[in-house]
N, C-alpha and C positions, 0 to 999 in steps of 0.2 A: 448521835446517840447510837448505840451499836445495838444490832437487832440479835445480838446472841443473849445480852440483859433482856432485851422487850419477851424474849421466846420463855426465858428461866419466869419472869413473870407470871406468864401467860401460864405455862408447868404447875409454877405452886399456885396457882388463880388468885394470884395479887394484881385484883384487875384495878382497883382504883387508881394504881403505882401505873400499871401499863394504861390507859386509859389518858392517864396526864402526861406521859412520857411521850407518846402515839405521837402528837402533831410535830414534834422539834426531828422525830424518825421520816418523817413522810415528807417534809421541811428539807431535811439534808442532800442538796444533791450526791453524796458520794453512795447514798443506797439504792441498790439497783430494784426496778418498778418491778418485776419479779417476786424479786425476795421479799415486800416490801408484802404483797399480794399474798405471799403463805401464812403469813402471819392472821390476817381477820378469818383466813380459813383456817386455820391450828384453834384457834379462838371458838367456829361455829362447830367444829367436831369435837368439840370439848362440852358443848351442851349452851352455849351464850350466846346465840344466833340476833338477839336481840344487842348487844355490847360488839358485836361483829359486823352489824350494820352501818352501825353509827360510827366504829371505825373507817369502814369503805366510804361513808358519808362525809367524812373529814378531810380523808384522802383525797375525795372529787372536789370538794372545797379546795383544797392547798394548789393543788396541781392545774384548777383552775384560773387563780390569785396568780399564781408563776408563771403556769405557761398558756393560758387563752384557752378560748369555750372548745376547738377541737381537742386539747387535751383530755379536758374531762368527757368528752367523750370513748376515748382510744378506752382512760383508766375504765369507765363504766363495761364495755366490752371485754375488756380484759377479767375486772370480776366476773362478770357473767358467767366465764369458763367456771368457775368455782360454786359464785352462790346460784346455782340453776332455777332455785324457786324463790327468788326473794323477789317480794311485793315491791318493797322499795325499790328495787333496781328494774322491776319492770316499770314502774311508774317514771321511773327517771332517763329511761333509755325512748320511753314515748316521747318525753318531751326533748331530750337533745338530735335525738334522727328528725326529726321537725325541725325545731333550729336549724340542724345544718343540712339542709337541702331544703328550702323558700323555693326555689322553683322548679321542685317537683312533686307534678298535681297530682301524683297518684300516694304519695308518701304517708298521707293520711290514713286511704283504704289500706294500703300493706303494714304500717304499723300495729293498726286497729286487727287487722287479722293473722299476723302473724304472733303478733308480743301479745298474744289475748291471756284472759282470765287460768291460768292450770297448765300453761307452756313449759316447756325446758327452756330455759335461757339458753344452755348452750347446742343447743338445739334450732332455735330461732334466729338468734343472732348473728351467725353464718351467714342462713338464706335471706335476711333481711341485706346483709353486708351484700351478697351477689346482686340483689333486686338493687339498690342503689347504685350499685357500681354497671350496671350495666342498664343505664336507661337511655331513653331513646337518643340514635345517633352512637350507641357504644359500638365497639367490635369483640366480638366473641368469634371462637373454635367452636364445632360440636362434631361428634365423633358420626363418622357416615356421612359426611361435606367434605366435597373437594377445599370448596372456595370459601374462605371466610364469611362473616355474618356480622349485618348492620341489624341493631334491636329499634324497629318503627315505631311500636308502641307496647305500653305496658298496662294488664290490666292487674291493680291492687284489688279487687276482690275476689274474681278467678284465680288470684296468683299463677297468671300467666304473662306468656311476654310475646307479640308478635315480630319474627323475625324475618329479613330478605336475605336468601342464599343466591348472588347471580341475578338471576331471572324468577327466581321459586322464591313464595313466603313457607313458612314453614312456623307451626304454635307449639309454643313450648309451655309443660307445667313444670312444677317449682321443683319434681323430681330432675325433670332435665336440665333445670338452672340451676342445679348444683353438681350438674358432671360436664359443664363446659368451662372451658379454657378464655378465661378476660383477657384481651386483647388490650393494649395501651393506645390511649386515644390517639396518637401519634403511628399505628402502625400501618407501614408504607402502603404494600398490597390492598390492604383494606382501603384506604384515603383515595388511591391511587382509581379500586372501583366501585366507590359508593361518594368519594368528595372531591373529586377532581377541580373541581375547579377552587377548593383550598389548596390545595397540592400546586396547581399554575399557582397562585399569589406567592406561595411559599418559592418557588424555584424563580421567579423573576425579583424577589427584592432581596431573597436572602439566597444565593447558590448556594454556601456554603452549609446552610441548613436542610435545604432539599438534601444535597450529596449524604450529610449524616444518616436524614429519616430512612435513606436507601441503604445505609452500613449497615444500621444498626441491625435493620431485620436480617442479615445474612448472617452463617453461622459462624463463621472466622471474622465477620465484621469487616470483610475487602469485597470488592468490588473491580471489575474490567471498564475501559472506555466505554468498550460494547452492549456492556449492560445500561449502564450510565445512558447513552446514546439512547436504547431502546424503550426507557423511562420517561424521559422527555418526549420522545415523539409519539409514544402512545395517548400524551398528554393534549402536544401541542401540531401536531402535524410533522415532517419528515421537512417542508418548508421553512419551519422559524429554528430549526436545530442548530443551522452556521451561525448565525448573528448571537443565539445566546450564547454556544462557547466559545467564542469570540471574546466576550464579557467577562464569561464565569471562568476559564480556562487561569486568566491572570487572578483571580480573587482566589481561585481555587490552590491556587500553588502558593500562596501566602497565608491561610488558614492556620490555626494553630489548634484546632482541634482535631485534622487529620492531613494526613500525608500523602503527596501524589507524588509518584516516581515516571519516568519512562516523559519519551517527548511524544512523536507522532500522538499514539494511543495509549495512553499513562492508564497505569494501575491506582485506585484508592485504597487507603488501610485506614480505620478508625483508631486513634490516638488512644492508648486505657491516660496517659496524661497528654495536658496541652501543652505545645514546649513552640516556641517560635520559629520561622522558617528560616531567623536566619540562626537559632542551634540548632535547630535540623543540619543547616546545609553545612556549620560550622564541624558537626561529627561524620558528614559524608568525607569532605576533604581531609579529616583525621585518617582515613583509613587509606585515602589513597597513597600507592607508595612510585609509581611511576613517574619521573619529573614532567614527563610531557602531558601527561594525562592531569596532573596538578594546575599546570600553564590553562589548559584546554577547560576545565574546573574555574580556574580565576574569570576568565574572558566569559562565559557565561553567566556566571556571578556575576558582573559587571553589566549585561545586559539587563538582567532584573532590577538591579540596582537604578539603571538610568531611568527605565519605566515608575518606579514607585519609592524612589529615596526613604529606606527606613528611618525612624528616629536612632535606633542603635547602630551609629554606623563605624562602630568596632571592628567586624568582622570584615571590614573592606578596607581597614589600616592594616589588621592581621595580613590579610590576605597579598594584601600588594610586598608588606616587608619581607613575608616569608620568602615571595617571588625574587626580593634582592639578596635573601641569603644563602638562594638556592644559586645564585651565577658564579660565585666565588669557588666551592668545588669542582664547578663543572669547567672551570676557565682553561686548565692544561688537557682536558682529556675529550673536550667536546665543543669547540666555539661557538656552532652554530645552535645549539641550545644553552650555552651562557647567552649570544644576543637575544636570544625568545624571551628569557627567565629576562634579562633588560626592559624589552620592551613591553613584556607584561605589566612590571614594575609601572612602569611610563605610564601605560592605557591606566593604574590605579587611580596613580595623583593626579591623571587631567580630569579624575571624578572630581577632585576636593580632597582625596582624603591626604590626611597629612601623616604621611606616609615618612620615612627617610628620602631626603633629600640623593640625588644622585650626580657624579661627578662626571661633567661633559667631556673631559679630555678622554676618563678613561672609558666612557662608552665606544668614542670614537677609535680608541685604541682596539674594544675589542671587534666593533664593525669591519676595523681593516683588517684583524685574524680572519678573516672567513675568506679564504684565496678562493674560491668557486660560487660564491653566492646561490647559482641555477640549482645547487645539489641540496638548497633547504624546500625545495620543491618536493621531493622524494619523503624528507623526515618532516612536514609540519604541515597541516590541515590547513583549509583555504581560510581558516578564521587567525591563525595562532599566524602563516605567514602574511597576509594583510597587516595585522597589528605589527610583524618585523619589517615589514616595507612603508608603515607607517613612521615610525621612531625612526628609521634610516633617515627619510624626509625632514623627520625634525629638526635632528641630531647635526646632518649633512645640507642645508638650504642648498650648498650651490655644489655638490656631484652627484644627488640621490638619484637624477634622472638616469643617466651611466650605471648607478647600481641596478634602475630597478629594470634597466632593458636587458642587464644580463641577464636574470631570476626570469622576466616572459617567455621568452622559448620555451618554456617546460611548463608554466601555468596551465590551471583548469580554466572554464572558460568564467566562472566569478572571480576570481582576481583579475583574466585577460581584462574584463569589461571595466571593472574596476581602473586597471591599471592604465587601460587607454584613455578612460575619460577625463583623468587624472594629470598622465603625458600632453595630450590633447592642449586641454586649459591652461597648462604652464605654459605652452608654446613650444614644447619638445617633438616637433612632429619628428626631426631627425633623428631621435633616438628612439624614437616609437617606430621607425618606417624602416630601421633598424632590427631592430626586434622582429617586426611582420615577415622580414623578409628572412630572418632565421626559421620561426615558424613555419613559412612554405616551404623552405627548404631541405625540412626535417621534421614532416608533420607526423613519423611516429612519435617523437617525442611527448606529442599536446596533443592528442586526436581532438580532443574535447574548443579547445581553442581553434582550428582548425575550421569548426564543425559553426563555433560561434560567429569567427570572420565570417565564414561563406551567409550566414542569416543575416547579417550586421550590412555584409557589405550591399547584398540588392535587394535585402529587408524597406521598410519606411523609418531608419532612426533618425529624427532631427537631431537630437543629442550626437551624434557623430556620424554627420553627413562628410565632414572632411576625409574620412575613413576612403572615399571612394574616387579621391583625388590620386591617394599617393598611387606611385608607380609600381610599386609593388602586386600592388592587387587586382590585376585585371583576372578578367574573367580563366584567361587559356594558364597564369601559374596557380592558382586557386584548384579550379578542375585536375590540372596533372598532380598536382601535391596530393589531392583526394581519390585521384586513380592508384598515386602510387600505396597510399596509407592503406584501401582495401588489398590491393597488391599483397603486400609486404604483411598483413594479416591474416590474409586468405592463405600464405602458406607456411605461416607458424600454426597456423589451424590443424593442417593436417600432418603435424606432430606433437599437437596440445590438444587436451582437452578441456582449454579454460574458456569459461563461459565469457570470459570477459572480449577473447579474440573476439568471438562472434557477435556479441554486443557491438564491439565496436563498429564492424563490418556494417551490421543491420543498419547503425545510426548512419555510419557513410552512403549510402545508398538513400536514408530518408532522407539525409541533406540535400542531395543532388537531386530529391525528387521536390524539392519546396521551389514553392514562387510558381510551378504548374511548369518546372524545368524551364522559365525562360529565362535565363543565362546560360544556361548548356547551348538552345535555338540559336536564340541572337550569335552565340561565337559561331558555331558551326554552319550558319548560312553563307557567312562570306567568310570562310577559313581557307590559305592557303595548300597550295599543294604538300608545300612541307611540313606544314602542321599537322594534313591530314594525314599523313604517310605515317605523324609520329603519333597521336592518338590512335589511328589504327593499329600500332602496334601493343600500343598501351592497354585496349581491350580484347586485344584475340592472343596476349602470350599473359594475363591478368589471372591470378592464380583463386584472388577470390572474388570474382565480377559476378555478378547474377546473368541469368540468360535474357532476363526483359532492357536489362539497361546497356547490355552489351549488345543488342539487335538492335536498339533505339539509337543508340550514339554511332553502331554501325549503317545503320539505314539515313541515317542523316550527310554521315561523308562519303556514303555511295551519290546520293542527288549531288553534293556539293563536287566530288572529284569520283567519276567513274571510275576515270582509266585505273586508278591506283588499285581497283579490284580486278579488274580485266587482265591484269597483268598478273598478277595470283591466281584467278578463281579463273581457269577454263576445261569445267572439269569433261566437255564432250572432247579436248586432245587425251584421255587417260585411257589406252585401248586396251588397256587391263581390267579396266572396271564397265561393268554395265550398270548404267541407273537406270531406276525404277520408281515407282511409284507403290506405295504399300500395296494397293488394288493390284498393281499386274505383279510385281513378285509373288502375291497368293494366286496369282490366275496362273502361274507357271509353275509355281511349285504345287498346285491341285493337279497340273498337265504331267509333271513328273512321276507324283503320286500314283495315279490314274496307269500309266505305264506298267510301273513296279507292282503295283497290286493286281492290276487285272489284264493285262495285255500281253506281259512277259508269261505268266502264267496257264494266259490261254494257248499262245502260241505253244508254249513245252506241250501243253496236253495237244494239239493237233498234231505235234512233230511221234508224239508217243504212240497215237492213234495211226499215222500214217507207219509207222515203224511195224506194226503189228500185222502191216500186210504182204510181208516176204519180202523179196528179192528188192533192194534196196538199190540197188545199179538202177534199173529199169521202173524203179519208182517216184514219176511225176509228183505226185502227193507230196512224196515226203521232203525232194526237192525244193518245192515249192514252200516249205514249211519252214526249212532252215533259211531260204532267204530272207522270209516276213521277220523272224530271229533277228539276222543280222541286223538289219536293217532298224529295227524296234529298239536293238541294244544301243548300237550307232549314236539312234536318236535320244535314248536316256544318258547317255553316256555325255553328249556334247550338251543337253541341258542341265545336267548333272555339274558341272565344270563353269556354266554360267550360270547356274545359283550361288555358286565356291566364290565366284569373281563379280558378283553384284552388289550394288551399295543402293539405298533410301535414298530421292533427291531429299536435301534437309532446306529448311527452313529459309536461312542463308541465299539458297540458290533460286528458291522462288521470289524473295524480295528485291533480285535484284534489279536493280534500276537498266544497264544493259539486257540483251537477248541473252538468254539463259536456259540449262534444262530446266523444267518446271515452269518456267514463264510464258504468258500467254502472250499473243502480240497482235496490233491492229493494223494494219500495212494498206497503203494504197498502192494499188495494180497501175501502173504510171500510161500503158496505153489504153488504158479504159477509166481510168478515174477511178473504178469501186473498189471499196472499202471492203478489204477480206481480211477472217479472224484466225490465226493459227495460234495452236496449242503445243508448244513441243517439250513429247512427255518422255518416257522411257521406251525399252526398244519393246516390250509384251505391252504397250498402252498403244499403240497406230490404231488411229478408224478414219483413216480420210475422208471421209463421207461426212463425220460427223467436224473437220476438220482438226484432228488430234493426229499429230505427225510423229514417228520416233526420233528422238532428238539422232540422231547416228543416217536417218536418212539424207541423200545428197541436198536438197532443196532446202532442208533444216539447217544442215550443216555451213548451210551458204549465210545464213541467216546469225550464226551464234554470233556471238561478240558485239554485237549491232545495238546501235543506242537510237532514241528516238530523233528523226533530223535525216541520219541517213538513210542513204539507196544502196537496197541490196541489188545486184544481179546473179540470174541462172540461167544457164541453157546456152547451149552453141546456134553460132547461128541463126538462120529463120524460129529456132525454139527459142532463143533469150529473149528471156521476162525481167522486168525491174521493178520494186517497188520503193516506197518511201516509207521509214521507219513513221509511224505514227505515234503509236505509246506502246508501252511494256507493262507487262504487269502480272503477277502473281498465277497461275495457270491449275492452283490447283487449290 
């Protein structure tokens, strides 16, 4: 019935025609509850208030009959707006706000005093709509609160509402219940600090509905790990955080009502539609246009895959075909990624899926394109070459071993570990033992492999205890391959400034520090002369060695082979250089000071003084004054000249194991038995008294070079003394 006739009607007040036409109007879904609405009001401001009632009375009828007792409520609200003083409608809005809220006790008193006898309906029925919608347990805004607001309680005849802000209650009248902000029972903040422990139930059976409740309230509807992270544990403790996303981390990346990007610390976005994770993931690989980064796409795909096998499992047919129809252009201009885009293919169909078959000869055809294998090291991730040294294995039963010892030398150490356990159990120790000994032999190539032998090898692995058979790997080529590797980085260092030299460095140094360094001990206890001749030279000509591990490894092949230092280090024959000790170079260079500033000065003023008394021939004084001069110069001038040619005894020379400057020493007096202690320090450090000798003195000097065991002698004749080296050791 079209409400442009019902209106002309209505115009020429041919109401008994509109009246009977009315129901089949209100009847029709295609007119809109609006338009439908102007009409018993076009009617009441025409003077028929009484004919206008009974229309809206009809309308609550139909639309109840249609659509259920909340409709005829919505409709009764909706006139309201219009007929502001109709008895009827106030009569009729008491009883269905009753109906639909049974348990709310106060529903009664706020009806009763609000919808009373002389109201505006549209006036009323607003603040009634606020009081219902916000009864106890709602959440509400109000202006001058930080923190949102849970409603305790409600009083219907105060028409007021008890509210808790935080920690504060705070009472509101029905002015202020209609200038706050309703809060949706679901919103997060609120739940989070008035119901938490809905909020737990909600995050432990459903993640994926907690993560929404947290979208929804932010204003772009995304969300960080971080956030996420900070939600829960406000919840549940910093304790139960791992174990839940552990859980929800996998539910969470399959959801189809929002989207997690990023691995470590993924981003959330609320979905405005739901789409599936695997079109999600079907439009990320649309975009991508790099063939490796496509490959690197499949294989992860394929991991999620193996965890939770979807019902649609299309996108993992797509995905493996595409893989095969990507190796055919790349076959003249790229081999080593035709075999990847192969082997991807491969890892597809060992899912199931039924993919395009592929043809074993010409795989093999393309496996032996690849004249260098070691160099798919460089272009393919530890995941994409695994799967190509997988399929080689397949492809190849009886030469994959041969291939895959060529591709180790250059491995990270998750394929090394990978690829030995693998060699291992086939019984390939020979081409495994193979491989290793490329590796030590070139360990810039693999620091990282390298780094994982040396943990592997004096580690606790039962998984590859035979590792510490083969002859390759003893302790002394391990160490020098890792001397030489910081070596060989320490001085691209200092014409690079790539973080990654020094990474490397750092990790070579922690390597040799694991196990409490005992495999460094154990070699070096009983290490030959020639060995130690050639480690020594490993660390004192070592471009990137640190000073702790270069004293450590050096202090250990002084006890084990003195002489090898003795014959380098004797720095009391250097009669060019005086050492010292930081204390006496400042006690000498204060003696110099002392000189220059006040001595030389004095004397000029005595010589000027003496000069002021005449006759300079026959002048004693003045005489006297130019010799104190000379003499004073003399002596600045020769200490002047040995601070030029003095050096710091260093560190080096106090540890060493022989008698040494800086080293103290314990000696038995051989005709008397007692045990005396000499210090021999620099030539400004003597206090015989206190038994501190200059190394440069003759009795010192008798004594350098001397290791604990032997007998020193001094002295001619009835003066020679002899002693017995007792121990040595550090003097300062």
């Amino acid at each position: 019935m079209s409400l442009l006739k019902l209106k002309k009607h209505a115009q020429q007040k041919e109401y008994e025609e509109l009246e009977l036409l009315w129901p089949e109007a209100v009847a029709n879904p295609e007119n809109d509850p609006d338009d439908l609405m102007r009409l018993p009001g076009m009617v009441s401001r025409i003077g028929e208030e009484k004919l206008a009632e009974r229309m809206v009375e009809t309308m609550l009828d139909i639309w109840e009959k249609n659509h259920g007792k909340s409709s005829r409520l919505t409709a009764a609200r909706n006139a309201a707006m219009t007929f502001i003083k109709s008895e009827f409608l106030l009569t009729e809005l008491k009883k269905l706000y009753r109906e639909a809220t049974p348990d709310f006790d106060e529903i009664e008193n706020l009806t009763g005093n609000i919808l009373n006898d002389g109201c505006r309906l549209d006036e009323a029925v607003p603040l009634l709509d606020r009081f219902v919608a916000l009864r106890p347990g709602a959440f509400l805004k109000h202006r001058g609160t930080v923190h949102p607001g849970m409603v305790e309680s409600v009083n219907g005849n105060a028409l007021e509402m008890k509210v808790i802000f935080d920690i504060r209650d705070k009472q509101l009248n029905a002015e202020d219940i209609m200038n706050v902000i309703v809060l949706a029972d679901d919103h997060f903040s609120s739940m989070l600090m008035y119901k938490p422990e809905l909020l737990r139930e909600v995050a432990e059976s459903d993640p994926v509905e907690f993560v929404i409740l947290a979208l929804k309230e932010t204003r772009n509807k995304r969300c960080t790990y971080k956030d996420l992270k900070g939600y829960y544990i406000e919840l549940n403790g910093e304790k139960a955080w791992s174990s839940w996303w552990k859980k929800a981390r996998e539910i969470l990346k399959k959801a189809s009502k929002l989207e997690m990007t990023g691995a470590g610390q993924p981003k959330f976005r609320l979905l405005s539609n739901e789409r599936s994770f695997e079109d999600r993931q079907r439009d990320l690989f649309k975009k991508i246009k790099e063939p490796s980064k496509k490959l690197e796409f499949i294989l992860s795909y394929i991991t999620e895959y193996k965890k939770n096998p979807p019902e649609d499992k299309s996108l993992m047919v797509e995905l493996g075909n595409t893989a095969a129809k990507m190796a055919g252009p790349l076959l003249k201009t790229d081999q080593i990624l035709t075999l990847t885009c192969l082997a991807v293919h491969g890892a597809v169909a060992d899912t199931g899926a039924e993919v395009v078959k592929m043809n074993p000869a010409a795989a093999n055809k393309v496996i032996g394109s690849v004249k260098e294998p070691a160099q798919m090291v460089t272009r393919l991730n530890d995941k994409l070459l695994q799967t190509v040294l997988g399929f080689v294995r397949k492809s190849q039963p009886d030469s994959w071993a041969d291939y895959w010892s060529q591709v180790m030398p250059r491995v990270g150490k998750l394929s090394c570990e990978m690829m030995t356990k693998e060699l291992l159990a086939a019984g390939f120790s020979d081409e495994l033992e193979g491989a290793l000994v490329e590796i030590v032999r070139r360990p810039t190539a693999a620091p990282e492999a390298i780094f994982w032998i040396w943990r592997v090898r004096f580690g606790e692995s039962k998984t590859l205890d035979s590792m510490i058979d083969l002859p390759s790997l003893t302790t002394k080529n391990l160490l020098v391959a890792i001397l030489n590797l910081i070596d060989a980085n320490g001085r691209m260092s200092a014409v690079s400034d790539d973080n990654r030299i020094r990474e490397i460095i750092e990790r070579a140094h922690d390597t040799i520090d694991l196990f409490e360094s005992r495999p460094i001990n154990e070699l070096l206890e009983d290490i030959s002369e020639t060995d130690a001749r050639m480690f020594k030279k490993l660390i004192e000509e070592n471009a990137g060695i640190k000073a702790r591990l270069k004293a450590s490894i050096g202090a250990r092949l002084r006890n084990a082979h003195p002489e090898i230092y003795i014959e380098s280090s004797t720095p009391w024959t250097e009669e060019d250089i005086y050492w010292t000790t930081e204390t006496g170079l400042q006690r000498r260079q204060s003696e110099f000071d002392e000189i220059i500033n006040e001595e030389i000065p004095a004397v000029a003023k005595q010589i000027g003084e003496a000069a002021s008394h005449g006759d300079l021939s026959e002048n004693s004084e003045y005489t006297a004054a130019l010799e104190k001069r000379d003499q004073i110069t003399s002596r600045a001038t020769r200490i002047e000249n040995e601070l030029a040619r003095c050096k710091v005894i260093d560190q080096e020379m106090v540890n060493s194991v022989f008698v040494n400057v800086g080293t103290k020493v314990t000696a038995k007096d051989l005709s008397t038995g007692e045990e005396l202690v000499y210090s021999f320090l620099g030539i400004w450090d003597s206090n015989p008294e206190q038994g501190v000798l200059s190394y440069r003195a003759p009795m010192a000097m008798a004594f350098m070079g001397s290791k604990p065991g032997d007998t020193v002698t001094f002295g001619e004749d009835s003066d020679m003394k002899s002693w017995e080296i007792i121990s040595v050791e550090p003097g300062i």
